[in-house]
C-alpha positions in Angstrom: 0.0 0.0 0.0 2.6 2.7 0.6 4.8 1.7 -2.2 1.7 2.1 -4.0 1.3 5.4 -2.6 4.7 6.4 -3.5 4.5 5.5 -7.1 1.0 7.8 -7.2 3.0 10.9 -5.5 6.4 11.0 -7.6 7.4 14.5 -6.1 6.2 13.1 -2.5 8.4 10.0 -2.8 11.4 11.7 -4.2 11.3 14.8 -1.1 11.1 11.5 1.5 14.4 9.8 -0.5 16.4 12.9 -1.3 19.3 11.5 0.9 19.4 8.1 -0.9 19.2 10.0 -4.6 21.8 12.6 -3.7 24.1 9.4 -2.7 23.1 8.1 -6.1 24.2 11.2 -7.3 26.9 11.6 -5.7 28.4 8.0 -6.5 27.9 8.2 -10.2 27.1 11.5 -11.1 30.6 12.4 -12.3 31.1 9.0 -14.1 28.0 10.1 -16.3 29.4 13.4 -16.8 32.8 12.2 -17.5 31.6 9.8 -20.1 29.0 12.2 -21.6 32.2 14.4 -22.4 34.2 11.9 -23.5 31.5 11.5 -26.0 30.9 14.8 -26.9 34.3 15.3 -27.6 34.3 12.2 -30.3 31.4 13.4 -31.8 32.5 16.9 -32.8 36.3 15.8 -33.5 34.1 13.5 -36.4 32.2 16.6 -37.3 35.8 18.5 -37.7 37.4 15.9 -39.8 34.4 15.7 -42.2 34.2 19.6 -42.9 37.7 19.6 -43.2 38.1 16.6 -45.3 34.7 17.8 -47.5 36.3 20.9 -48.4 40.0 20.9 -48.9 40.6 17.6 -49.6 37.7 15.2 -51.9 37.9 17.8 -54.3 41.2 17.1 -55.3 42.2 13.6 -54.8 42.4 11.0 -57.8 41.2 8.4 -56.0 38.4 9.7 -54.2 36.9 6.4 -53.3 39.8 5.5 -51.6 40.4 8.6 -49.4 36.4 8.8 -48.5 36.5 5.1 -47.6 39.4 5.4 -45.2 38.3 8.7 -43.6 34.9 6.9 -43.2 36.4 4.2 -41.4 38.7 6.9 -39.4 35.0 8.4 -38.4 33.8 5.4 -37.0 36.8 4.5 -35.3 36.8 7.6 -33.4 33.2 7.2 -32.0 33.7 3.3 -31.4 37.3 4.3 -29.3 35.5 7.3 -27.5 32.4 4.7 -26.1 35.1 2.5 -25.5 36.9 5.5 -23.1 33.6 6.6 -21.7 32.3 2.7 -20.8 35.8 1.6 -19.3 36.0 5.1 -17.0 32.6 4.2 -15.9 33.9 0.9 -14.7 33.1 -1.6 -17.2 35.5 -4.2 -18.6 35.8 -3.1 -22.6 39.2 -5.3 -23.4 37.7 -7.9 -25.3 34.9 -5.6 -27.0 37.1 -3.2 -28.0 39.3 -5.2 -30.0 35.9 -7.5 -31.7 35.1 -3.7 -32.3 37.6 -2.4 -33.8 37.9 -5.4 -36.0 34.6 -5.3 -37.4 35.4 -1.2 -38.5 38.3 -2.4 -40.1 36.3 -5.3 -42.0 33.8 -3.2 -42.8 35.9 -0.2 -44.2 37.4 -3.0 -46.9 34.1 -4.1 -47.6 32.9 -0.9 -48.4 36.0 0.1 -50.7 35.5 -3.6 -52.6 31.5 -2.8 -52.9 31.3 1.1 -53.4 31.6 0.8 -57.2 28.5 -1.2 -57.3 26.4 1.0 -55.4 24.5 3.5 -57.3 26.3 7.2 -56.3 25.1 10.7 -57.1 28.2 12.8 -59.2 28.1 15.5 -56.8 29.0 16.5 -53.4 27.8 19.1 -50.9 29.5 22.6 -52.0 29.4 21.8 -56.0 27.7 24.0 -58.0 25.1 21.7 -60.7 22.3 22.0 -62.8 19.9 19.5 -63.1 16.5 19.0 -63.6 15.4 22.6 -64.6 17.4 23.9 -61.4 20.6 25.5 -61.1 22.7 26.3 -57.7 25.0 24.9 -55.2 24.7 21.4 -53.1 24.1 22.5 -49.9 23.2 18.9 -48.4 22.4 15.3 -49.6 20.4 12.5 -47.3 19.1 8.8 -48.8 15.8 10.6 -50.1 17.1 14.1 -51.6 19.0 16.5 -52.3 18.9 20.1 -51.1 20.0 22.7 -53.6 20.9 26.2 -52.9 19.8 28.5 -55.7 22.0 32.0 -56.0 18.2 34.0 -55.5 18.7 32.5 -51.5 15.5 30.0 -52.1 15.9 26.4 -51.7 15.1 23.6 -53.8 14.6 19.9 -52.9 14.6 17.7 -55.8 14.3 14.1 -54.9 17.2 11.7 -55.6 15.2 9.7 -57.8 14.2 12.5 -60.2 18.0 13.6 -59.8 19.2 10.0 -60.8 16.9 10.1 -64.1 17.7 13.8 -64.9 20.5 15.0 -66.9 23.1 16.7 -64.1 25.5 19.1 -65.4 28.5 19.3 -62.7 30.3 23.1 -62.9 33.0 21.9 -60.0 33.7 18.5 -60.9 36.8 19.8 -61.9 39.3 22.5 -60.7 38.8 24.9 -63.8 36.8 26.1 -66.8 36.9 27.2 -69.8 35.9 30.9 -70.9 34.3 31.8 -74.4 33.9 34.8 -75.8 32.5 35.5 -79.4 33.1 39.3 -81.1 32.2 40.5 -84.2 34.8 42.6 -85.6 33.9 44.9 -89.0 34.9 43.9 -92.3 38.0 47.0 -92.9 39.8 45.4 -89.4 42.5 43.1 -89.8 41.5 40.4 -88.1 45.3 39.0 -87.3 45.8 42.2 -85.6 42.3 42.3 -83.9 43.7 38.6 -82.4 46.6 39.9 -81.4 45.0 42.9 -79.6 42.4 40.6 -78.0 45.4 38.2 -76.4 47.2 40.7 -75.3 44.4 42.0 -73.2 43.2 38.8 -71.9 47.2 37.6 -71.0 47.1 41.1 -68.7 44.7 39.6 -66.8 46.4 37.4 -63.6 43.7 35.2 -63.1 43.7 33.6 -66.6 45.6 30.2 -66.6 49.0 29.9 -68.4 48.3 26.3 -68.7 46.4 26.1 -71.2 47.3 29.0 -73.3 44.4 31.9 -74.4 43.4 31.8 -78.0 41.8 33.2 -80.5 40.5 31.7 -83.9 38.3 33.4 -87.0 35.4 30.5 -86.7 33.4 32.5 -89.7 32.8 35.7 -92.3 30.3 36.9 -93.9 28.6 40.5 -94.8 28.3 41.3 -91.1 31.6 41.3 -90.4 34.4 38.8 -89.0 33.3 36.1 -86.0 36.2 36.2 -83.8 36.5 33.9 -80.9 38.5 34.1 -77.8 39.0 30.9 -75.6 40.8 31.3 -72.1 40.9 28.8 -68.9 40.2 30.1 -65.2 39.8 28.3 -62.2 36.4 27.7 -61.3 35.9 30.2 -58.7 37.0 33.1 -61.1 35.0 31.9 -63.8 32.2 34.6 -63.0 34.5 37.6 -62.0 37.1 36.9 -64.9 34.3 36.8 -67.9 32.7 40.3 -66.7 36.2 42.2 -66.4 37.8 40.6 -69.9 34.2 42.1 -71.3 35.1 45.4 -69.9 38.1 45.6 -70.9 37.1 44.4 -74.4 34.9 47.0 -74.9 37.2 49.4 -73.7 39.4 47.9 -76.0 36.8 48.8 -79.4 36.6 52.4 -77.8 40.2 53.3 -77.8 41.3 55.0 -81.1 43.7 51.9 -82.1 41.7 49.2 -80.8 39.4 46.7 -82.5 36.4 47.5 -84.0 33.1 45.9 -83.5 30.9 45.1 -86.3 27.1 46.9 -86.4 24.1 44.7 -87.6 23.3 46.0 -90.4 19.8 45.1 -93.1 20.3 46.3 -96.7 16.8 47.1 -98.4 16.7 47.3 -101.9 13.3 49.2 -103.5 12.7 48.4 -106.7 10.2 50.6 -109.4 7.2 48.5 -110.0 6.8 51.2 -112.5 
């Protein structure tokens, strides 16, 4: 009857054992605390290495697999050794299930690497910029039903993985650089070998244009509008944007300048004939 009691009045039954709980307390409190931090600590050094491994270094390893498997396996062998830490400082014996433990990480990691290649993958990771499926922006997260896009107005965009899968994705950071195009029209009474000339010099001013490979310039067609010069030039992908407005500018200050290049004008011809 006065257990029964006791169950019915929680606060009543803990005031009348506050000695026994603040032993309880007292005894183990600090072994949960000391464990929860252990914990913690695991957790976010895993959040650490994934940021840091997701930006400076997927992007540029050959063999991606291989680096994502082994940092995957690194991840989980952090968490498995901090349980291990926590459990064995709150007085359990973890000898033998730490090793089984770490074992099965290890076997698993090598399964993974062996299978990965069979597993359907998306061609994309979070931070690429992509267009797919109507949509264009950068990956700002992917889970096993979608993937969040971030378009450059701010507004998000989930598009499910299966629509993604069947879509046709075009990947603008899958590698390190991109190519620039630029098409002018130069007039008919400009040489167009010196127009070239001018137009390389002006793009091979500009630092962020790649060396490697070289800016060029080719006459693609002619005809009574004028002369279609083209201008091809590698950046890296972050310039891409920044590096196509200021050649532009500089192009077009280029035509104004009294010894520059100059651009052709569309032009119609109408002829009238009498009827008479």
């Amino acid at each position: 009857m006065e257990a029964k009691t006791d169950l019915s009045h929680p606060i009543e039954y803990v005031r009348q054992n506050s000695d026994i709980i603040g032993e309880a307390l007292n005894q183990y409190g600090y072994i949960v605390i000391d464990s929860l931090y252990f914990i913690v600590i695991g957790m976010l050094s895993v959040f650490v290495l994934h940021k840091l491994a997701s930006r400076f270094l997927y992007p540029y390893l050959p063999n991606a697999r291989l680096a994502r498997v082994v940092f995957g396996a690194l991840y989980v062998l952090v968490l498995v050794v901090t349980a291990l830490i926590a459990l064995k400082r709150a007085g359990f014996d973890t000898a033998g299930f730490g090793q089984i433990a770490v074992l099965l990480v290890l076997f698993g990691a090598v399964l993974v690497y062996f299978l990965l290649p069979f597993l359907p993958k998306l061609p994309f990771i979070p931070g690429h910029m992509i267009e797919t499926g109507g949509v264009t922006g950068i990956v700002d997260s992917i889970s096993s039903f979608h993937t969040t896009l971030r378009k450059f107005d701010g507004t998000i965009v989930f598009l499910p993985n299966a629509l993604v899968m069947a879509s046709r994705i075009q990947n603008f950071s899958y590698t390190p650089t991109r190519r620039i195009e630029l098409k002018l029209l130069i007039a008919l009474d400009t040489d167009p070998a010196a127009a070239a000339a001018r137009v390389l010099e002006v793009v091979t001013a500009e630092p962020r244009v790649l060396a490697d490979p070289a800016p060029a310039t080719y006459v693609l067609n002619a005809d009574a509008t004028g002369v279609a010069l083209t201008l091809y030039c590698w950046v890296n992908n972050a310039d891409f944007l920044p590096v196509q407005s200021e050649l532009w500018l500089r192009l077009l200050a280029l035509a104004r300048q009294e010894h520059g290049i100059t651009l052709a004008s569309p032009r119609q011809e109408v002829a009238l004939k009498d009827a008479r």
